[in-house]
C-alpha positions in Angstrom: 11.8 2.4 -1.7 9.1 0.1 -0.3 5.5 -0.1 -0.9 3.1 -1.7 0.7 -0.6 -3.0 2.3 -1.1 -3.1 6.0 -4.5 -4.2 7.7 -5.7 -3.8 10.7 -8.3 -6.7 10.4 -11.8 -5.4 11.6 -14.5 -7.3 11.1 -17.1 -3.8 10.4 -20.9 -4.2 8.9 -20.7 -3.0 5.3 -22.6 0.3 5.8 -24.3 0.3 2.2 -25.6 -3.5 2.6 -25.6 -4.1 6.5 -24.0 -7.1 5.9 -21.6 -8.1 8.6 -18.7 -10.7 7.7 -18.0 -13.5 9.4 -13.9 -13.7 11.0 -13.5 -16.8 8.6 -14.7 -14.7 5.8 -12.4 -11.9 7.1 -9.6 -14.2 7.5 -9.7 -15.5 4.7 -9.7 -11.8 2.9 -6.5 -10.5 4.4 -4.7 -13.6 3.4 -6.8 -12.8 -0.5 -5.4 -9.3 0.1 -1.9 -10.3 0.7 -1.1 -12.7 -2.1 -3.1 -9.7 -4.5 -0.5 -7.3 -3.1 2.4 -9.6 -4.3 0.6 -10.5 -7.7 0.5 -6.6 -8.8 3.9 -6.2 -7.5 3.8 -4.4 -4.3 6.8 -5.1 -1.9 5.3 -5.8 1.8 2.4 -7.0 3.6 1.8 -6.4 7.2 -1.3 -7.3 9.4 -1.6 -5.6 13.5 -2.2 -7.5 16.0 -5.7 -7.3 18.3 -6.9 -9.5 21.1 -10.5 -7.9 21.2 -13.4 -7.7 18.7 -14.0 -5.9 16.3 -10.8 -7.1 15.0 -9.7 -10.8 14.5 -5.4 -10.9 13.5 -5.0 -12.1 17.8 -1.8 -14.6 15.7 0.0 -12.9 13.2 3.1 -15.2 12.7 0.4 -17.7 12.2 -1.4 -15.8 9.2 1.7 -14.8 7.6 3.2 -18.5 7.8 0.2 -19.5 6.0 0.7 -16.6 3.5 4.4 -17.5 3.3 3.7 -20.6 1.9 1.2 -19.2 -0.8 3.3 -16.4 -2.0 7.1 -15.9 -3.1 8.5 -12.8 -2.9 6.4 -10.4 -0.7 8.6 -9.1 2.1 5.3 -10.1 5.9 5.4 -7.6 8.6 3.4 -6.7 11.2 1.8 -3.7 11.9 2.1 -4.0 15.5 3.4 -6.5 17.2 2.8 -5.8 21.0 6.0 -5.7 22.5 4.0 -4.6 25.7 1.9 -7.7 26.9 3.7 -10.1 24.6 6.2 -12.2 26.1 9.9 -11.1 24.2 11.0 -15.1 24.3 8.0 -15.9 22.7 8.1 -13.1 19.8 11.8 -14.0 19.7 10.6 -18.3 18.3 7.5 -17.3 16.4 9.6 -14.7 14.1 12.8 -16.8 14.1 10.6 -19.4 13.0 8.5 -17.6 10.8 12.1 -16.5 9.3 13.0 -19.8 8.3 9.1 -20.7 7.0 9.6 -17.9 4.5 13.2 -17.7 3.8 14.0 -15.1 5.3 11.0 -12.3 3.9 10.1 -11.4 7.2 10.9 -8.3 9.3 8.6 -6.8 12.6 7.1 -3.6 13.8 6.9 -3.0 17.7 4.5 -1.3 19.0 2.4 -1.0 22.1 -1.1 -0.8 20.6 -4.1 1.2 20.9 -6.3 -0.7 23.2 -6.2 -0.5 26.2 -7.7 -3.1 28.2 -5.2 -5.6 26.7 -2.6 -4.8 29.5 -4.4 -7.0 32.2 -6.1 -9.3 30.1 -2.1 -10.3 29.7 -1.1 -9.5 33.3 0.3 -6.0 32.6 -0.4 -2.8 34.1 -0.8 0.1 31.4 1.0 2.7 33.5 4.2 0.7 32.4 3.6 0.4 29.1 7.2 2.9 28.2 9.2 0.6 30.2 7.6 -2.5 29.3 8.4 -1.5 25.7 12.0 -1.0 27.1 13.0 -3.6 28.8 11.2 -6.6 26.1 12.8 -5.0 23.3 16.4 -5.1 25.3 15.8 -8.6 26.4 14.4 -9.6 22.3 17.7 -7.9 20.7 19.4 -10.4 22.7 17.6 -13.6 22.6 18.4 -13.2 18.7 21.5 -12.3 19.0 23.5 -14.4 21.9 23.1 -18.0 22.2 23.0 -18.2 25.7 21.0 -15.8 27.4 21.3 -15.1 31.6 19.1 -11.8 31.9 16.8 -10.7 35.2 14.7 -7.9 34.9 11.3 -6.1 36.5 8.3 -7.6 34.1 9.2 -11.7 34.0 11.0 -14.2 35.1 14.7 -14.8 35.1 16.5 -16.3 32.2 19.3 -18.7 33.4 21.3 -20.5 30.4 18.2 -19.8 28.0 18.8 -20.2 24.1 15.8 -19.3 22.2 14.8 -21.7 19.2 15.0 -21.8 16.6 18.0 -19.3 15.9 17.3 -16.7 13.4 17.8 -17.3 9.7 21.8 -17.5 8.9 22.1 -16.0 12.3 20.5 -12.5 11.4 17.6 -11.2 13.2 14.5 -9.8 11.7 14.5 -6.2 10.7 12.6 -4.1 13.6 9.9 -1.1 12.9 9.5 0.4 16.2 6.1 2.1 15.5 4.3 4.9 17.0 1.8 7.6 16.8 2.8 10.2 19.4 5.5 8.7 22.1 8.8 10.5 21.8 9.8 7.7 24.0 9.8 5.6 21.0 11.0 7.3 18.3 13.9 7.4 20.6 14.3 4.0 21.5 14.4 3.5 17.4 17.2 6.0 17.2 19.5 4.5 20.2 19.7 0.8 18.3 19.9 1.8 14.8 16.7 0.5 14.0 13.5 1.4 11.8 10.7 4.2 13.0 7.8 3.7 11.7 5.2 6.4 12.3 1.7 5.6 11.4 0.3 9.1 10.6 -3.2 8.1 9.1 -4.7 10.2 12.0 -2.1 13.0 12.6 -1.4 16.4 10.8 2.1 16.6 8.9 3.4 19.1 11.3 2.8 16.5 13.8 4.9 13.6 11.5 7.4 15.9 10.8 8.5 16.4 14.7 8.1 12.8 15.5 10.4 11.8 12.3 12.6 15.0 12.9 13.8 13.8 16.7 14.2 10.6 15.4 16.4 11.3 12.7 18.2 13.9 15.0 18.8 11.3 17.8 20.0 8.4 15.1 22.7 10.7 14.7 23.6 11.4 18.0 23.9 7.6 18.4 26.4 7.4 15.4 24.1 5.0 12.9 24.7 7.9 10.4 23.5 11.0 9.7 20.0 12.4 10.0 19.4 11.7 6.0 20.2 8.1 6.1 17.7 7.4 9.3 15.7 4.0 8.3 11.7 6.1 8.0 8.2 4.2 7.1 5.0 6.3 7.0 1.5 5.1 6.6 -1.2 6.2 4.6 -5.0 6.0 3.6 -6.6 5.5 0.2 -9.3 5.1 -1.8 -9.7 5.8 -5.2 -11.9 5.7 -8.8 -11.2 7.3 -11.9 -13.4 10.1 -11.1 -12.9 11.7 -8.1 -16.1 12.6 -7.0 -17.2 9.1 -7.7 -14.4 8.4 -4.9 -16.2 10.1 -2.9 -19.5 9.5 -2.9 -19.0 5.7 -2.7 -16.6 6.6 0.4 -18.8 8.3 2.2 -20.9 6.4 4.0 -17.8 3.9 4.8 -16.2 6.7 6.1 -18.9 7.9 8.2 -19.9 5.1 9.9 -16.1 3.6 10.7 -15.3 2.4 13.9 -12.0 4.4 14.2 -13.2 8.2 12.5 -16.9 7.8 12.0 -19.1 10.1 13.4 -16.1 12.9 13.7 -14.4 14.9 11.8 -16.2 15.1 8.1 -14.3 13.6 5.1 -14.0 17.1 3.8 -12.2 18.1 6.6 -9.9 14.2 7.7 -8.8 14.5 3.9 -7.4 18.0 4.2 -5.9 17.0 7.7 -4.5 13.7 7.1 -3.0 11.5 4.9 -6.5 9.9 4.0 -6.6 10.6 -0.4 -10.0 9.6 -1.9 -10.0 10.3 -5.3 -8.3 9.8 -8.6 -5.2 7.6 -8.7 -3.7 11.2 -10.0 -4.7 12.6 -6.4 -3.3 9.6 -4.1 0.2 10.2 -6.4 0.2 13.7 -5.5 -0.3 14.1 -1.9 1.8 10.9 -1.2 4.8 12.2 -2.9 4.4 15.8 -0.7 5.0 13.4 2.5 8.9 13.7 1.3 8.2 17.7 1.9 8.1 17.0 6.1 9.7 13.6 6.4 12.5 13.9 4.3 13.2 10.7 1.9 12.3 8.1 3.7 12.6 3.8 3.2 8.7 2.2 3.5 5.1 3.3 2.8 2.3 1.5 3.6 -1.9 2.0 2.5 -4.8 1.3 4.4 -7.1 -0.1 1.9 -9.0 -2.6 3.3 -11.2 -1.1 6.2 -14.3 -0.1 7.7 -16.8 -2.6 6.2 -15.3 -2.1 2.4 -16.5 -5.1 0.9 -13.2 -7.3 -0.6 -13.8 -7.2 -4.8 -13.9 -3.8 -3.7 -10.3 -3.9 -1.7 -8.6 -5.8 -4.4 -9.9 -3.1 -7.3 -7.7 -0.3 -5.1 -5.1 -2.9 -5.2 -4.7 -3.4 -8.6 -4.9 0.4 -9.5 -2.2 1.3 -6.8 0.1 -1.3 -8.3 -1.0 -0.8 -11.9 -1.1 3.5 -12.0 0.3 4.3 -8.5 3.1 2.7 -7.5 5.3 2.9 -10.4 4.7 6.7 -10.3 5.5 6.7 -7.1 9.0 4.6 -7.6 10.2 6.4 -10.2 9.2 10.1 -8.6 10.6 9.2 -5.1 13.7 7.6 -7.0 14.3 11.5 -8.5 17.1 13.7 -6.8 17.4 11.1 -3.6 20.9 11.1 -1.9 22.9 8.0 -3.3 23.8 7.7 0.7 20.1 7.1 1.7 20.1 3.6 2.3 17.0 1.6 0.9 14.5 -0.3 3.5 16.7 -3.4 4.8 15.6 -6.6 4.1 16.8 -10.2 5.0 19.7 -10.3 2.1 20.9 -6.7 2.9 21.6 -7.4 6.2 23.5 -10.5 5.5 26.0 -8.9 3.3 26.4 -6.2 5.1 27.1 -9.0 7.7 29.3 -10.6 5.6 31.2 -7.7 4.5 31.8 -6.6 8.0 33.3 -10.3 8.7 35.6 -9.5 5.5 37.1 -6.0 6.6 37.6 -7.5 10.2 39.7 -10.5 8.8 41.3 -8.1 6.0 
């Protein structure tokens, strides 16, 4: 099983100091927060994509190319990339390339986003947003996997002879995360390739996850990737944590208050008890991330929000160190008990070449 970071790169005052960073400074923090994550041996890093402030990731291949070249083992994703308003030839060279940059640790999570407005700032229209997230993805799936490419459909131009460059790695396309919140749509979409469904559930109630993952799982079936069990699941998650727990709290607080996504809602009291948000002992985080495999089953990926709402970085890279010096390796060797031998781990870049490779065998055999 994987574990990881993912950010979502706002740039939010610091509600204890007022104290605002600049994007360089923020920049400069994710990329800090990425090569920490490899140094205390976490498995993936994965940065969203925004094109509006607060936030300031508008290039992720760009960021994790420079991370690439600064770390050695860390699997870079994305924690959206917007299949929507992004054009697919475009996503299909910057992650072919990005492949090659970093040897092939790179995988992707689709998603159409959370903001609005970015549909006509890119010449989109959000009422399409389902079949914009349709029609890229079919036209991406191919652009990595046929070298010549003659396609025509609603959202952009024809393709006449087109070969996107450069290929992928060893001719093996980037793992896709189709992520989503509440779009059935989706999670469908997921199931009919064989793909991964990510379902970022830092907001929702389990009952909620455990549909979403449930019809996903259900539909892989149907499609004939496997059964239910050996469906390809991520989940996210929020933590923050200190030895004591209502120390955790009281520091988290006024972050949490005063955050541009949940501030001035629900309390903390009441998001913790809700959500997946954990703030608390490293004890606590173990034990309500290991009841996720109570409503989605055993699943391939979790990723933590640490890094938000204003936290200031020393601060981000503490709950770093104690979820890959106490939590993760609890986590590993908990999720590892009782779990199917025919529930496949997360792909990565070398699994799907030998699995490739041994398909190529059995054919020639």
């Amino acid at each position: 099983m994987q574990f990881g970071i993912f950010t979502v790169g706002d740039v939010t005052p610091d509600p204890t100091t007022g104290r605002t960073p600049s994007e360089r400074e923020r920049i400069k923090a994710m990329v800090a927060i990425a090569q920490k994550a490899e140094e205390v041996g976490l498995d993936v890093f994965a940065t969203g994509e925004h094109h509006n402030p607060p936030f300031v990731p508008s290039s992720p291949t760009t960021m994790l190319g420079w991370i690439a070249a600064k770390t050695e083992r860390i699997i870079l994703s994305t924690s959206t990339t917007l299949i929507t308003t992004n054009d697919p030839v475009k996503i299909a060279e910057d992650f072919a390339m990005l492949q090659h940059l970093a040897d092939g640790r790179v995988d992707v999570m689709l998603g159409r986003g959370n903001t609005g407005p970015v549909y006509p700032w890119f010449g989109k229209d959000i009422r399409d947003g389902i079949s914009l997230a349709v029609e890229n993805y079919a036209l991406l799936r191919r652009l990595w996997r046929e070298e010549v490419v003659d396609w025509e459909g609603r959202f952009r131009t024809p393709l006449q002879s087109f070969t996107s460059t450069p290929r992928p790695m060893d001719d093996v396309p980037p793992f896709v995360w189709h992520g989503s919140i509440r779009s059935p749509e989706i999670a469908e979409q997921a199931a009919y390739y064989g793909d991964g469904f990510f379902h970022n559930n830092i907001f929702w109630p389990a009952d909620h996850t455990k549909r979403m993952i449930e019809l996903y799982r259900a539909r892989y079936a149907h499609y004939g990737h496997g059964t239910a069990e050996q469906a390809i699941v991520g989940l996210g998650g929020q933590v923050f944590m200190r030895r004591n727990s209502q120390d955790a709290v009281r520091e988290f607080r006024p972050y949490f208050d005063n955050a541009p996504v949940y501030g001035h809602g629900p309390s903390l009291e009441e998001f913790t008890a809700q959500t997946p948000l954990t703030v608390g002992t490293p004890e606590q985080v173990i034990e309500k991330t290991l009841g996720f495999r109570d409503y989605a089953g055993d699943y391939q990926r979790q990723l933590f929000l640490v890094d938000h709402a204003g936290l200031p970085l020393k601060t981000v890279l503490e709950q770093i160190d104690l979820l890959g010096e106490e939590v993760v390796p609890v986590l590993r060797r908990e999720f590892a008990k009782n779990r199917p031998a025919d529930v496949p781990d997360a792909p990565t870049h070398a699994s799907l070449l030998a699995a490739r490779e041994a398909g190529a065998a059995a054919v020639q055999a």
